[in-house]
N, C-alpha and C positions, 0 to 999 in steps of 0.2 A: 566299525573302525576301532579297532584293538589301541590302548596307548596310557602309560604308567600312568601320565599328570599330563593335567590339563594343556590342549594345544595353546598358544599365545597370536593373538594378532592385533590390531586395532583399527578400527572403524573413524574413517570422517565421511560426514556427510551431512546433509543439508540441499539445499531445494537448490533447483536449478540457476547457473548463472553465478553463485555463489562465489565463485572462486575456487572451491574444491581440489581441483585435477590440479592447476597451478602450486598451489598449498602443497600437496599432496608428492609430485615432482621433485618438488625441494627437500622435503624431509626425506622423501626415498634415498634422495641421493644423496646427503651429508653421512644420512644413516646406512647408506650401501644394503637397500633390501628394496623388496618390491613391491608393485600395485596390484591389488584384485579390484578388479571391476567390478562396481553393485551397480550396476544399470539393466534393467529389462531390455533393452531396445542394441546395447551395444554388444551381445552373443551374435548378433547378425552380421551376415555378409552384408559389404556392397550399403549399408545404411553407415557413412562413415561423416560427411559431414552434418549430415538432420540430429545427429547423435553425439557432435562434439568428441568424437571418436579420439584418441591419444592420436597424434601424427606418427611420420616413420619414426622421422627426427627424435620427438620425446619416448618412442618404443625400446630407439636405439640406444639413447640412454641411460632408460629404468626399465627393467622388463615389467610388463602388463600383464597379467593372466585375467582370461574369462571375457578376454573381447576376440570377436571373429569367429565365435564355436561353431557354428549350425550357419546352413543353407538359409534364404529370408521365406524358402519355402515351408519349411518346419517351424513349429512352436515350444520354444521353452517355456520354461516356469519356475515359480520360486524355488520348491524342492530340487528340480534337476540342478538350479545354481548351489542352492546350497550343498547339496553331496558331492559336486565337483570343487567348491569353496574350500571343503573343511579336507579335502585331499591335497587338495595346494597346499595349506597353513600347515598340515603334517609336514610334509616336505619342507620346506622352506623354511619349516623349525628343524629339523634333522639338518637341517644345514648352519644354524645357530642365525634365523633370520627371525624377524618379526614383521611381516606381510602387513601393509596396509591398503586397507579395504574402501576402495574411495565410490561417491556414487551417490545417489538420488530415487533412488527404489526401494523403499522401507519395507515393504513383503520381501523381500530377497534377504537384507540382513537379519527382520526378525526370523525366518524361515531357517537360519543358519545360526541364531543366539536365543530363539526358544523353542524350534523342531518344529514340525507338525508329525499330528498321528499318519500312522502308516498306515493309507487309506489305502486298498488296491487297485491295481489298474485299472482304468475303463474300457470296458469292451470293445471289441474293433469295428468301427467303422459308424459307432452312435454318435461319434461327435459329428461327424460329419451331415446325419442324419436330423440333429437340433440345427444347426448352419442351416440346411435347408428350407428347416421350418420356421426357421428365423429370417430366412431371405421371403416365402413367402405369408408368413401369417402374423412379422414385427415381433419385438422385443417383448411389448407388453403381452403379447398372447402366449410367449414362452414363460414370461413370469408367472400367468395364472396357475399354464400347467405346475409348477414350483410348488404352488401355492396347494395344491392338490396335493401332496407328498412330503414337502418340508416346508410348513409355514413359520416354524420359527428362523429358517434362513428367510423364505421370502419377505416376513417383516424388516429386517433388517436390509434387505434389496432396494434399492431403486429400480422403478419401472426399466430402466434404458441401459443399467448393466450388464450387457449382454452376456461379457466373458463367464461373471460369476455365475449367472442365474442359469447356462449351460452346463458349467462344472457342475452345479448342483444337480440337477435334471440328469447329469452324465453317472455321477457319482451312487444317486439311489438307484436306475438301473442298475447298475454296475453290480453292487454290493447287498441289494436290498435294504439296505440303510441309508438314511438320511444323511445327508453329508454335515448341520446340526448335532446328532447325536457324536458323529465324529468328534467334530469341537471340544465335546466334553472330556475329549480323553487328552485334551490339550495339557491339564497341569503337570500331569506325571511325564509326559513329555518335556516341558519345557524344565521339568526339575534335574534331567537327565542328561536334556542339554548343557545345560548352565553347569553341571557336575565337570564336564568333557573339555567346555573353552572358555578361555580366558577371554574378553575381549573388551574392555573398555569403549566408551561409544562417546566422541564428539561432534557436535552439532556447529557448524559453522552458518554464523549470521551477519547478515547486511542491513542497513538499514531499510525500511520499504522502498522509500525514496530513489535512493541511490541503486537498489535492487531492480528497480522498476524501467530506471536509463539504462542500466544495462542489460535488459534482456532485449529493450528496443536497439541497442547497438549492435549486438552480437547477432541478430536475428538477420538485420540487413549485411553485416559482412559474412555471413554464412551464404543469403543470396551472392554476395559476390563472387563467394569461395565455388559456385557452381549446386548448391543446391533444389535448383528448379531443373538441372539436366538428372541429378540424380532420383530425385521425386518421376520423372518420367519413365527413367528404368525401373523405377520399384512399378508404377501403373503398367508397363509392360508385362509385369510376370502375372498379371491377370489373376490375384491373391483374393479369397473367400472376404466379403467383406468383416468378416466377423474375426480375421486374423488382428491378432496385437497391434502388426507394424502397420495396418491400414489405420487404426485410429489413433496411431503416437501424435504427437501436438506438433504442429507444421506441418511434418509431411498431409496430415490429413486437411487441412486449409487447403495446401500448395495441388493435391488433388483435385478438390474442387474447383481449384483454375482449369488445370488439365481438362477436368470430363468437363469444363464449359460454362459451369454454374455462377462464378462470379469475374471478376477481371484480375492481374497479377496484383493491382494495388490492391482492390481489398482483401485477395488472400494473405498479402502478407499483414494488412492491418490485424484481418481475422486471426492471423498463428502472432502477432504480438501480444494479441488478447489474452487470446486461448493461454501461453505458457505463461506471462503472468497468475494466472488464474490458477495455471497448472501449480507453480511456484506456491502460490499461500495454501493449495491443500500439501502438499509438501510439508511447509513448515507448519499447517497445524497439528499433522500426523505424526512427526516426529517431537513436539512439543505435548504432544498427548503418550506418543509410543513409547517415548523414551524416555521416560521423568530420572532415570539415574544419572542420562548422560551431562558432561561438562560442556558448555556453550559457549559459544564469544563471538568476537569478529576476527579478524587473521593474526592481529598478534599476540592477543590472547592465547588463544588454540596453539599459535607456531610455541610457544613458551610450555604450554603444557601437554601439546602430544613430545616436544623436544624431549622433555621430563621423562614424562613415561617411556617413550624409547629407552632412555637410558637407562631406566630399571628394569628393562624387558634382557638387554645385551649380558 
């Protein structure tokens, strides 16, 4: 992507439940520009309430890009958002906009504010080939292989990473290269990024406490909103268990009801857990990942993304 001076956008984000999208709504619209989605889970068809998806209602209002891309049979990834991201944030600045990037998936916004190396395609049809040996020989037995070929990945691995320790596995096929070595060509990358976009990064926070009632609220009015009929349409498309959206946090509880394993109450006990749980690595990622960005609770942030809008127009 060809372009004089740096694109401009700005990032809010923060772990689940946050407030975020609400946040985010309101500045769009005082500020007349619009939303890019940084969520993994909301490129998907058909995943609209497990995902907190924007409604029509708030679509109609502030346009949204980067939710509804892809079939829930396909798999995205950080890189494909990112190069669809930074084509929006062109646009949208040619139009004298400043695109806020709202969301809970820190791979996708670093992947878009420090690159990754341009690793090449994987071959066709090996991923599907690890999936298998994953379905029958487990996680850990894919790891070993890892370990065989890129042990400084597999150090850094947990046994039960499936997504990763596959990429990897996919990645040295692929390439003859370890996906490790790749890594290393990360700085000149991320200096190249950072040359290209503007993008300032806030972190919006909640108390634990008060963080913690509300993911138990929202959870059970998301049951209401009909999420246990949509969790059955996702079990219907009969999905690799090693896809994304079979392990997102809920739906993959409210599965477990489905195939029989436990009862709808403790599923949903179990996905109030699970996203809590989900929530603190969230904020410790971005409290690690992010050490430049500015933090607060909502009116903090509302005062100082307010600001920085203003100097973006």
């Amino acid at each position: 992507m060809n372009q004089s001076k740096p694109l401009k956008a700005i990032a809010l984000v923060g772990a689940t439940g946050t407030g975020k999208s609400a946040l985010a709504l309101d500045l769009a619209l005082e500020h007349q520009t619009t939303i890019v989605s940084c969520d993994s889970m909301q490129v998907y068809r058909g995943l609209d309430i497990g995902t907190s998806k924007a409604s029509q209602a708030e679509q109609a209002q502030v346009r949204h890009h980067l939710i509804d891309c892809t079939d829930t049979s396909n798999i995205w990834n950080a890189q494909i958002w990112a190069d669809a991201a930074k084509q929006i944030i062109q646009q949208e600045n040619e139009q004298g906009n400043t695109p806020i990037i709202v969301g809970g998936t820190g791979m996708y916004l670093k992947a878009l504010t420090h690159g990754f190396a341009d690793i090449p395609p994987e071959k066709e049809g090996l991923r599907a080939f690890y999936e298998a040996q994953q379905t029958e020989h487990g996680t850990p037995y894919l790891h070993a292989q890892l370990a065989k070929v890129d042990i400084a990945l597999a150090n850094r691995l947990e046994l039960g990473d499936t997504q990763r320790i596959i990429r990897g596995l996919c990645v040295h096929e692929s390439t003859g290269k370890p996906l490790s070595a790749w890594h290393k060509q990360q700085d000149k990358v991320t200096q190249a990024a950072k040359a290209t976009l503007h993008c300032p990064v806030f972190v919006l926070d909640v108390p634990t406490d008060k963080l913690r009632a509300r993911i138990a609220e929202r959870f059970q009015q998301m049951m209401a909103m009909g999420w246990l009929e949509e969790t059955k349409w996702l079990k219907s498309l009969e999905l690799p268990e090693t896809h994304p959206v079979m392990r997102a946090v809920g739906y993959r509880q409210l599965l477990d009801h489905l195939q029989g394993d436990i009862s709808l109450e403790q599923a949903i006990e179990n996905g109030i857990t699970a996203t809590r749980r989900f929530a603190k690595r969230q904020r410790t990622w971005f409290r690690n990942q992010t050490p430049d960005a500015q933090r607060g609770e909502h009116e903090t942030l509302l005062k100082l993304i307010k600001k920085q809008l203003g100097t973006c127009t």
